[in-house]
C-alpha positions as CSV (number, residue, x, y, z in Angstrom):
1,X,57.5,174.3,64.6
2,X,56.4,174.7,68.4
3,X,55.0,177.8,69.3
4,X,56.8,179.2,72.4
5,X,54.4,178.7,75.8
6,X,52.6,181.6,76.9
7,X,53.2,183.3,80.9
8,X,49.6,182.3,82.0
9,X,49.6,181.6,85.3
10,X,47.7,179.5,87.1
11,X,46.0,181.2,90.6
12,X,44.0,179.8,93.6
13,X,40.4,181.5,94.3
14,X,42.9,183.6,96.7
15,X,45.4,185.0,94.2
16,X,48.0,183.2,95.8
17,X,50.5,181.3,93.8
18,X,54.4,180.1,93.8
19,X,57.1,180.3,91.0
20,X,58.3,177.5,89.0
21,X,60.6,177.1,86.4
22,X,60.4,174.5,83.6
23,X,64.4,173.9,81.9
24,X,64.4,172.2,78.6
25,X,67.1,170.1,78.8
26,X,69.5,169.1,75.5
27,X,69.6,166.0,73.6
28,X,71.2,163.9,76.5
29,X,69.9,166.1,79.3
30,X,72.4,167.5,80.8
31,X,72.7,171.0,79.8
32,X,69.8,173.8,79.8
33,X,68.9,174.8,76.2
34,X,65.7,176.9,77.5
35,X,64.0,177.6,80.5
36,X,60.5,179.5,81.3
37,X,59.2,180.8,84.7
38,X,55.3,180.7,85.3
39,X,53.4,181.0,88.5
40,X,50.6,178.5,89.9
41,X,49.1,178.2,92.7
42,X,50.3,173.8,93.5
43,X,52.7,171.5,92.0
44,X,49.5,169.5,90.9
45,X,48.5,172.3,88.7
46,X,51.9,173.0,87.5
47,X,52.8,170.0,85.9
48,X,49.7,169.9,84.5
49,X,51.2,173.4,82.8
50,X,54.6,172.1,82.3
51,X,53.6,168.6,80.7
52,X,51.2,170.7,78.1
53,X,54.5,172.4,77.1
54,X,57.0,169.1,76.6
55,X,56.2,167.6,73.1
56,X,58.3,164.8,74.2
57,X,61.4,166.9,75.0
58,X,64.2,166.4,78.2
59,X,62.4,168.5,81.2
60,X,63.2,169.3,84.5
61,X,60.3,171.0,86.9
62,X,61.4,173.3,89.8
63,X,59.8,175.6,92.5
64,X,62.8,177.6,94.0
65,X,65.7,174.5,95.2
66,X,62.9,172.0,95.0
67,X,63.4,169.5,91.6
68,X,59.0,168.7,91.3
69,X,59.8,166.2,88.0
70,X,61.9,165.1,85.3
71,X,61.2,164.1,82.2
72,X,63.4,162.1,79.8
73,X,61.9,160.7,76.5
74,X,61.7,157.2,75.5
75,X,65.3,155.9,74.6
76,X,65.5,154.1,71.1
77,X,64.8,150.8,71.0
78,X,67.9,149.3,70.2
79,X,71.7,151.0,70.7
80,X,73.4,153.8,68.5
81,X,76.6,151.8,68.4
């Protein structure tokens, strides 16, 4: 069982920061099953935030209309079908 991530954010020495959102994508990545909002202060330090939370799961990164990463896990090896 994963624990759900916690709201820390993640500040510069100023306070200032931007939001982000992290969507959890379904099993073929095309709907939202969860999403989480956290605040830090550069994309660098949130996906540093946002991978910590995948456990190999479909991800999409955002701050506001920008798309900062996706994630998609490794396909199987060798076709369903």
């Amino acid at each position: 069982m994963t624990s759900e991530p916690s709201n820390d954010s993640v500040f510069q020495s100023d306070g200032s920061s931007a939001q982000y959102r992290l969507y959890f994508l379904d099993g073929i990545g095309t709907i939202i099953a969860r999403a989480y909002e956290f605040e830090a202060a550069r994309d660098e330090l949130a996906l540093e935030v946002a991978e910590s939370w995948l456990e190999g799961r479909s991800a999409e990164l955002w701050s506001g209309p920008r798309k900062i990463k996706t994630w998609r896990p490794n396909p199987l090896p060798f076709p369903l079908a």
